[in-house]
One Martini backbone bead per residue (centre of mass of N, CA, C, O) as a GRO file, in nm:
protein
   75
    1UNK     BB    1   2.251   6.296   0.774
    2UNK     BB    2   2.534   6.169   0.597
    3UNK     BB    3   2.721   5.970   0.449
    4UNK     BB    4   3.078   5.904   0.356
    5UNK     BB    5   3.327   5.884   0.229
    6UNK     BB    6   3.686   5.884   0.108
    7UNK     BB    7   3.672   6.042  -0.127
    8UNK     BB    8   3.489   6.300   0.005
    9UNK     BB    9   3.731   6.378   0.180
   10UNK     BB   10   3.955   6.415  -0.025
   11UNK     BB   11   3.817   6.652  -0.180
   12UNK     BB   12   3.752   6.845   0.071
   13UNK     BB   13   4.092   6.849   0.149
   14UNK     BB   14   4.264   6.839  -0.105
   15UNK     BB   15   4.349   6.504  -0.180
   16UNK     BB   16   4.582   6.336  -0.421
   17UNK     BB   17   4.817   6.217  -0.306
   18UNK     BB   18   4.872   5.900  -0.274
   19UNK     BB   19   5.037   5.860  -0.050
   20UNK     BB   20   4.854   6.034   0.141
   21UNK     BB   21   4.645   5.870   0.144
   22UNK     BB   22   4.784   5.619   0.253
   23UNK     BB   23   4.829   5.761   0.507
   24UNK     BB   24   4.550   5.829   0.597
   25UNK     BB   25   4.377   5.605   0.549
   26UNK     BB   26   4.460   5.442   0.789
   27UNK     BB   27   4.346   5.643   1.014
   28UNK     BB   28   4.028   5.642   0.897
   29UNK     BB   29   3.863   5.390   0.835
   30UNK     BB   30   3.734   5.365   1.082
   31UNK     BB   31   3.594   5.597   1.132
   32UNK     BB   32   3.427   5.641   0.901
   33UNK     BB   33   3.303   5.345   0.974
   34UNK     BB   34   3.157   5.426   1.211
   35UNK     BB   35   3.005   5.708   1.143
   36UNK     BB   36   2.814   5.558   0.965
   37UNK     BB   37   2.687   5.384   1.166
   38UNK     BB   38   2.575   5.631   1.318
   39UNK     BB   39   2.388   5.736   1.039
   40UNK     BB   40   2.217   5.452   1.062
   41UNK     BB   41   2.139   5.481   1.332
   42UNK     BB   42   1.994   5.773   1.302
   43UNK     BB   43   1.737   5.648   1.142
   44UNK     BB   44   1.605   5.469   1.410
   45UNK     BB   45   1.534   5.640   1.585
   46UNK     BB   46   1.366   5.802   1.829
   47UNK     BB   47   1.496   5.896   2.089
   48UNK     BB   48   1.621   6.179   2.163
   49UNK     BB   49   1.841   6.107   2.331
   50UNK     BB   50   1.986   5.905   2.159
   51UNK     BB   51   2.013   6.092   1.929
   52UNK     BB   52   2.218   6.271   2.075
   53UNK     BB   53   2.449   6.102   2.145
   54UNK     BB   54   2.477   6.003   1.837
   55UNK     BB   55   2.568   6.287   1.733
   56UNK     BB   56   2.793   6.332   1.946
   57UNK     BB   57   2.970   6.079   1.801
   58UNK     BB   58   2.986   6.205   1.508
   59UNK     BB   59   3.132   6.468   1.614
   60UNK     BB   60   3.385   6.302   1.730
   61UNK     BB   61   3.478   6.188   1.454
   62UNK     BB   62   3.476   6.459   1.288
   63UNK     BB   63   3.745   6.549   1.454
   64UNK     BB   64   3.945   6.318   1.423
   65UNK     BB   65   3.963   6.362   1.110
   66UNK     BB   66   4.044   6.645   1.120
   67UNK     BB   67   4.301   6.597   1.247
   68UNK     BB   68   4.442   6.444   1.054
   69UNK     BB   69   4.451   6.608   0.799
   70UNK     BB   70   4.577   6.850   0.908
   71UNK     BB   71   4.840   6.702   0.966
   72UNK     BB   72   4.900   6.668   0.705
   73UNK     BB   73   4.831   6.991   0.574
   74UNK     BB   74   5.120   7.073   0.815
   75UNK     BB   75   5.329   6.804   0.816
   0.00000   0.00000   0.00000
């Protein structure tokens, strides 16, 4: 896994218009940066459990941002 910015996100879920991105902005940028540090910290892990733990902590923050992108892009 590797780390994210936030133009990466809004890359990938096709969001240009700055207004969108600014409020979209506001509720992702805690999420993003968790999620990459547990992205550095699983580069750092040996221990298999906390290994599995640290995945799906980060898989359950790339949820929260997808559903955030959702709502603004169902508006």
């Amino acid at each position: 896994m590797e780390q994210k910015s936030l133009e990466q996100y809004f890359q990938e879920h096709g969001i240009t218009d700055s207004d969108t991105k600014v409020k979209i902005l506001n509720e992702i940028t805690d999420l993003v940066y968790d999620r990459n540090m547990h992205v550095v910290r699983l580069e750092k892990i040996d221990d298999e459990y906390v290994k599995k733990q640290t995945i799906e902590g980060i898989k359950e923050l790339e949820d929260k941002i997808e559903r955030i992108f959702k709502k603004y892009k169902n508006g």
